[in-house]
C-alpha positions in Angstrom: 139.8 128.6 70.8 137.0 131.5 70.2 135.4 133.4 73.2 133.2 131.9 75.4 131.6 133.2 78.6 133.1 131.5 81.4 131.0 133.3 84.2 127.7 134.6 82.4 125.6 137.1 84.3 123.2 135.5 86.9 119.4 137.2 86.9 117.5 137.3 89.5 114.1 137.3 87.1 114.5 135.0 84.0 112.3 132.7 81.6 114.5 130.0 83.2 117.1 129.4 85.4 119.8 127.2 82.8 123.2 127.3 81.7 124.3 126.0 78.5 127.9 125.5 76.4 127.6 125.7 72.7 129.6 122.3 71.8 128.9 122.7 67.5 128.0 125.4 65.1 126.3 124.7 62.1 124.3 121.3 60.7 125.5 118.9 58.0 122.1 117.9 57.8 120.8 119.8 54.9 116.6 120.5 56.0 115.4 122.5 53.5 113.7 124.9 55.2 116.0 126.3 58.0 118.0 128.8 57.4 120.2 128.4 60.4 121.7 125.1 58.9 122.6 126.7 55.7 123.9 130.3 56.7 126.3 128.8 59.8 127.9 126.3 57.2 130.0 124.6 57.5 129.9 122.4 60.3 132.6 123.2 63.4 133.1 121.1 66.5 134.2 122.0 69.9 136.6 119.7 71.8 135.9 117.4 74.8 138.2 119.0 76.7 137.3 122.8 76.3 133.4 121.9 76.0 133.8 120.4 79.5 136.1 123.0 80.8 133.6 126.0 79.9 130.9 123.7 81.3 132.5 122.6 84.7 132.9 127.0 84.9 129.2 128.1 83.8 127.8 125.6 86.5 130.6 126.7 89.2 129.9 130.5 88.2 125.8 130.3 88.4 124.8 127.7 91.0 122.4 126.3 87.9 121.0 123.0 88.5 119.8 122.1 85.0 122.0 122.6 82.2 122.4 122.0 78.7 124.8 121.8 75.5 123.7 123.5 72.3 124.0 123.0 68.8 121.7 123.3 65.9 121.6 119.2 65.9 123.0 118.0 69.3 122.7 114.5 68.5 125.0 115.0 65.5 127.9 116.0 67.7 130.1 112.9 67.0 131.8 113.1 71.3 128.7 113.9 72.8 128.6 110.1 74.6 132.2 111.2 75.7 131.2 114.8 77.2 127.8 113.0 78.7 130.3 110.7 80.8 132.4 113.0 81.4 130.2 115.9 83.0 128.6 112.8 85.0 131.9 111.8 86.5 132.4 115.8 87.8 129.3 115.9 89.1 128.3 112.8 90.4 127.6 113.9 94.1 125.3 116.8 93.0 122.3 117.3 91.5 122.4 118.2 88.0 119.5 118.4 85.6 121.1 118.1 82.1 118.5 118.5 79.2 118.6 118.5 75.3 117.3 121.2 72.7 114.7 119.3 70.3 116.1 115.9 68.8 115.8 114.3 65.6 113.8 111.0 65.9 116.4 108.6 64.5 119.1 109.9 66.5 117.8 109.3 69.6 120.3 106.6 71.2 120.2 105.1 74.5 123.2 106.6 76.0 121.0 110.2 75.8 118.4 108.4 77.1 120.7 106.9 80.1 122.7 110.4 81.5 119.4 112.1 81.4 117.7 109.4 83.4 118.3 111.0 86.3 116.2 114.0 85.6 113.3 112.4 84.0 110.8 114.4 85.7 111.1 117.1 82.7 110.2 116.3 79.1 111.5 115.2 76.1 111.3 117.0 72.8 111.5 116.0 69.2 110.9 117.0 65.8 109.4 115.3 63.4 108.5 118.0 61.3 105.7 117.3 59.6 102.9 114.3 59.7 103.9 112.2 56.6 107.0 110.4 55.4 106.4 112.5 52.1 106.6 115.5 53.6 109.5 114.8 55.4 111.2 113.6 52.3 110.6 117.4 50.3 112.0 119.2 53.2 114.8 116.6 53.6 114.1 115.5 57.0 114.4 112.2 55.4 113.3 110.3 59.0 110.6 107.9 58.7 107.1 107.0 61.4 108.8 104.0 62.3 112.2 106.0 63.7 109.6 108.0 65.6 108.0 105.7 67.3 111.3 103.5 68.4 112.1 106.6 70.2 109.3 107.1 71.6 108.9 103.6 72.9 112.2 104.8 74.3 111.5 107.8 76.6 108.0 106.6 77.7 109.6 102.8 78.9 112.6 104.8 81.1 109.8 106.5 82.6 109.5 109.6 81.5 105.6 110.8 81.2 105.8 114.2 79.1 107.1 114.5 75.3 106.8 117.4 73.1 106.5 117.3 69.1 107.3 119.9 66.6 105.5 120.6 63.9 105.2 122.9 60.8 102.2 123.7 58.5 102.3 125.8 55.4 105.1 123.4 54.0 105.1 122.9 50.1 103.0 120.9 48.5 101.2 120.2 51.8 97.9 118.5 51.7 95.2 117.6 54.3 96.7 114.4 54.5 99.9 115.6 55.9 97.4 117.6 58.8 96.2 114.3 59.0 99.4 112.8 60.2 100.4 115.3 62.6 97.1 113.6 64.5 98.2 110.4 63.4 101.5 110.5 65.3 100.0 112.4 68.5 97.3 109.8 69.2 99.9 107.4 68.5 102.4 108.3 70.5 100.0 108.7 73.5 98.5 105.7 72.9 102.6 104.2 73.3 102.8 106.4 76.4 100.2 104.7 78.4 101.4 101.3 78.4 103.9 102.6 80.4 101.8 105.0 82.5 98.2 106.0 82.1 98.9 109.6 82.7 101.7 110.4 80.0 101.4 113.9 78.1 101.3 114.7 74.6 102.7 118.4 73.5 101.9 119.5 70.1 103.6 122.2 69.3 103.0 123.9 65.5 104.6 126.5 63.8 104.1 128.1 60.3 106.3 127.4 57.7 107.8 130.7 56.8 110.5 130.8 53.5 114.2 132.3 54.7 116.6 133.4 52.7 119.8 131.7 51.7 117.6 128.4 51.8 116.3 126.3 48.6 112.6 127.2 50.0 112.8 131.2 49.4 111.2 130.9 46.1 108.1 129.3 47.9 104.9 131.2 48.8 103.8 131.4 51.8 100.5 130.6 52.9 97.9 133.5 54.5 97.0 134.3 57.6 92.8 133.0 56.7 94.9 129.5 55.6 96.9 129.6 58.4 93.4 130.0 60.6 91.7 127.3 59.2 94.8 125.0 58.9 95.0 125.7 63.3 91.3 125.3 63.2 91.5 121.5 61.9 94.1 120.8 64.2 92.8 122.1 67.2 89.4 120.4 66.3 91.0 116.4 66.0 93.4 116.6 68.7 91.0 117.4 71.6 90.8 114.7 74.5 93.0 113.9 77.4 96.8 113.9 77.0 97.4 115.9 74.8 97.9 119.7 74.4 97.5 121.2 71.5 99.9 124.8 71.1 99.9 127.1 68.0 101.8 130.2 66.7 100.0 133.5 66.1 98.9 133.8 62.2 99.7 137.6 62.6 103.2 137.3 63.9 103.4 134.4 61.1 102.3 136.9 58.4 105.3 139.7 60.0 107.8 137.4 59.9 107.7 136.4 56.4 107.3 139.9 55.4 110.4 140.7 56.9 112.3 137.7 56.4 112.1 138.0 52.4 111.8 142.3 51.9 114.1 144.8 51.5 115.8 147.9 52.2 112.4 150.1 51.7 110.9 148.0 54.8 113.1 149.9 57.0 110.7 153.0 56.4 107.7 150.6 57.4 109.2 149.7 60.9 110.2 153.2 61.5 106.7 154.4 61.2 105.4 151.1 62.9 107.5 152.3 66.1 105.8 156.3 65.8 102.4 154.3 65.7 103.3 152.4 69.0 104.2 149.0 67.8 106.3 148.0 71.1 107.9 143.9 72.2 106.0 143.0 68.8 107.0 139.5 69.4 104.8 139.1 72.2 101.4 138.0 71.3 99.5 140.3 73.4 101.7 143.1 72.5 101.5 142.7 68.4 98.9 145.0 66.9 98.2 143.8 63.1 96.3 146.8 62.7 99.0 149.2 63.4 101.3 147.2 60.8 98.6 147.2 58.6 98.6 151.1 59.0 102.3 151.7 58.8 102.5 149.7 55.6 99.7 151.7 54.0 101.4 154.9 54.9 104.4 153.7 53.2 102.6 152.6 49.8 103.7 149.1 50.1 101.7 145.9 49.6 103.0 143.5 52.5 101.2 140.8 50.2 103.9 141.1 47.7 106.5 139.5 49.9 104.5 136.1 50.5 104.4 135.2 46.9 106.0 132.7 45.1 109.2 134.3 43.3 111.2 132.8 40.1 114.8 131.1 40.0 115.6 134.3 37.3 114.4 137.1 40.0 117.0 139.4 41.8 116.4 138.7 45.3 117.2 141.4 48.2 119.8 139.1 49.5 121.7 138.1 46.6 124.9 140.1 47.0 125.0 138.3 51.0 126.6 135.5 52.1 128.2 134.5 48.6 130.1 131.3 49.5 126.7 129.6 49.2 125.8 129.0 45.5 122.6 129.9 44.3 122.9 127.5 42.0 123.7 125.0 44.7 119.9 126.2 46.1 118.2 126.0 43.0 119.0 122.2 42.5 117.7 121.6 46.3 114.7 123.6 45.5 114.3 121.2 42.2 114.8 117.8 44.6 112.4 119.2 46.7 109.9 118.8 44.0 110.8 115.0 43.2 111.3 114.0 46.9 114.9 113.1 46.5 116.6 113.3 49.5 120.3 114.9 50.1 122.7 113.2 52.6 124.1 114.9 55.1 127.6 116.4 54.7 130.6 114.8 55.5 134.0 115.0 54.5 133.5 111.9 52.6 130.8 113.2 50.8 130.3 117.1 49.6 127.1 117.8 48.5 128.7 120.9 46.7 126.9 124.0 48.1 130.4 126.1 47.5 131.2 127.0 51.3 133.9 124.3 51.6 135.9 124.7 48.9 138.1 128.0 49.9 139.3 126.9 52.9 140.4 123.2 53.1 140.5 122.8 57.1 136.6 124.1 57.1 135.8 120.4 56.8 134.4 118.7 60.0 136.4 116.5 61.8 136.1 112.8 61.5 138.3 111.3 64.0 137.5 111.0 67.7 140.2 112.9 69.3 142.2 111.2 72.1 141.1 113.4 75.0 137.9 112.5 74.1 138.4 108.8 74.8 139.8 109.1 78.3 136.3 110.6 79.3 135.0 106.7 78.2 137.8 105.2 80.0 137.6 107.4 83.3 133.6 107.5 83.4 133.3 104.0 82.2 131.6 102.4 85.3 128.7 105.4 85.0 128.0 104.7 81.0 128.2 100.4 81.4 126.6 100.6 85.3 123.0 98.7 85.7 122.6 100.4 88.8 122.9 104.1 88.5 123.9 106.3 91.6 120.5 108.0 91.2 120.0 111.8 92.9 117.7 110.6 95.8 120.0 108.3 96.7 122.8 110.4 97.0 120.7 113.1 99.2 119.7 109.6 101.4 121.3 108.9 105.1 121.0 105.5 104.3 124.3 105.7 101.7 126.7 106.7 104.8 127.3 110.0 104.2 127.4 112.3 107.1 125.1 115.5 106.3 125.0 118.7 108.1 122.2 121.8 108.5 123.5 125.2 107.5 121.8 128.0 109.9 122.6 131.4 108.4 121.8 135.3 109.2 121.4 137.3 106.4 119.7 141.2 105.3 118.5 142.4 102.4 120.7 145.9 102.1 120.4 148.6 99.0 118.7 147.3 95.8 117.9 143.4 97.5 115.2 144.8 99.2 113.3 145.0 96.2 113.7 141.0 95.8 110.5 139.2 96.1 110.1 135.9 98.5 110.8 133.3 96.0 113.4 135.3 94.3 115.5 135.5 97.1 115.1 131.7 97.9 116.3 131.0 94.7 119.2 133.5 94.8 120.7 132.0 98.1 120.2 128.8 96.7 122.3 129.7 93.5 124.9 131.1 95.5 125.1 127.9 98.2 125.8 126.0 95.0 127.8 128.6 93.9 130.2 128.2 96.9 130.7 124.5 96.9 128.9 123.4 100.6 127.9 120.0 99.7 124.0 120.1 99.5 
């Protein structure tokens, strides 16, 4: 019953043009390294109604073709065949892109794979993580090659023909056999690809491992930014060749964010004089200038080096006295499986893996039971899940399907602060707003 947007700001210049609902907060999924699954514990569901009720508003409000629901593991959200179905059913005489945040391999089921079929000109993205089952199993990803490539064969055999992968390097007890098998997978997934078509594309995407706080990884070191080089280096030199595209993180903003993500107060001073050196939109590669840090950290007397090390279980840690609910002990024994690859199922109500946030508040537990408004999405929307043969978008734009279509001749100005729209901006603004206004298109 929180406070959600209904009719969210449209901009005329954006990194996309997308509206999304957030359906879950948290993960029950327990990955070692991301701090986002254990800080938004525990794990709290939207329901089918109110998801689709803020989502049938967002797209009304914004004209947005493509559009999204969020959560931290999207696949996990136990009425999201329900929500599928029934944003299909609303929308079945328009065009609507929906697309998925990054998906766990083994979750990938058919029914994603059949409501986004109709869109399959994008791209698909997982996560596998990292290039070996071993790894996988000390960061608790726990997902195997085999899940992987099921999926895969998936995407690629509906007809999609671009797939991005997620990768991280720096992990714990990494070796050049776990590089090895970030290779492994690309070239075997676009060897899967081209059965299906000969010009599929591979995305390899790789980020640094960096240790967060409040995660059973934040007494790990982190690697430098010379490792982190010639780590990119091997990469970049075995996955050359057609098909696939090979993306990397800057070492420099890799070697800022783990300072900052493990320091302290005193760090404040070291931004503070970053900003009077001219450190401005830092984030952006070609704005981030390593050599003004490296200046504002000197004229503070402090060692940025000191905050990629490996720390001990006894050590006070800046963050200690934060979010409390979650037991450091609870960390420490993570940390420890980590070691012996033992893997931690996911949370459930069934099964409490004990990391302290649960136990104050009983209702905090996520829900179980598929509500009833849930089901009468299936019921309604049943003939669009079970159908063979798909209303598909170009056939619902056809003259052939019996529908009489019309042209729209408008006379518009650009008055005031418009005129300073570009060409394609204004295309695209009158084409939000005709969708906007509910002409059928």
């Amino acid at each position: 019953k929180t406070f959600y947007p209904e009719a969210p700001i449209v901009p005329y210049a954006a990194a996309h043009y997308r509206s999304g609902v957030e359906v879950a907060r948290g993960c029950m999924r327990g990955c070692r390294f991301c701090q986002a699954g254990y800080i938004y514990r525990p794990t709290r569901y939207r329901s089918v109604e109110r998801s689709l009720e803020l989502a049938e508003k967002n797209i009304q409000n914004t004209g947005h073709e493509d559009f999204t629901f969020l959560s931290l593991s999207i696949s996990d959200y136990p009425y999201l065949e329900n929500i599928l179905s029934g944003i299909n059913c609303k929308f079945q005489d328009q065009y609507l892109n929906l697309q998925f945040p990054s998906l766990r391999a083994e979750s990938l089921s058919s029914s994603i794979l059949q409501f986004a079929n109709k869109s399959k000109g994008g791209s698909f993205t997982l996560a596998p993580e990292a290039g070996t089952e071993r790894m996988r199993d000390i960061i608790n990803k726990g997902n195997t090659d085999e899940d992987l490539f099921i999926s895969v064969e998936k995407i690629f055999s509906l007809g999609w023909h671009k797939l991005k992968l997620y990768f991280m390097i720096g992990l714990p007890e990494e070796t050049e056999e776990d590089l090895e098998g970030i290779v492994t997978i690309a070239k075997k997934c676009l060897n899967i690809g081209r059965r299906y078509n000969h010009n599929v594309e591979i995305s390899v995407s790789i980020s640094t491992f960096v240790p967060k706080s409040h995660t059973p990884f934040q007494w790990e070191e982190q690697i430098s930014i010379e490792e982190i080089r010639k780590k990119q280096g091997f990469l970049k030199n075995k996955l050359k060749g057609r098909g696939i595209t090979y993306k990397w993180h800057s070492p420099e903003m890799s070697f800022l964010e783990g300072v900052f993500a493990r320091g302290g107060r005193e760090l404040s001073f070291v931004i503070e004089k970053a900003h009077s050196f001219g450190c401005r939109f830092d984030a952006w590669d070609d704005y981030c200038d390593i050599l003004k840090w490296n200046k504002a950290f000197s004229s503070c007397d402090i060692d940025p080096q000191q905050y990629l090390r490996k720390r001990e279980y006894e050590e006070a840690l800046p963050w200690d006295h934060l979010f409390v609910d979650l037991k450091k002990d609870f960390l420490i024994e993570e940390h420890k499986k980590s070691i012996s690859r033992v893997l931690t199922p996911m949370c459930s109500s069934k099964k409490c893996c004990g990391c302290g946030v649960c136990t104050k508040t009983k209702n905090l537990r996520p829900l179980t039971k598929k509500v009833k408004e849930g089901r009468k999405y299936v019921v309604r929307c049943a003939y669009i899940v079970n159908s063979e043969n798909q209303t598909t978008h170009d056939e619902l734009s056809s003259p052939s399907n019996g529908k009489e279509l019309f042209r729209y001749r408008i006379k518009y100005s650009k008055l005031e602060t418009a005129i300073f729209l570009g060409h394609l901006e204004l295309i695209n603004g009158l084409k939000l707003g005709f969708r906007r206004s509910g002409l059928k298109l």
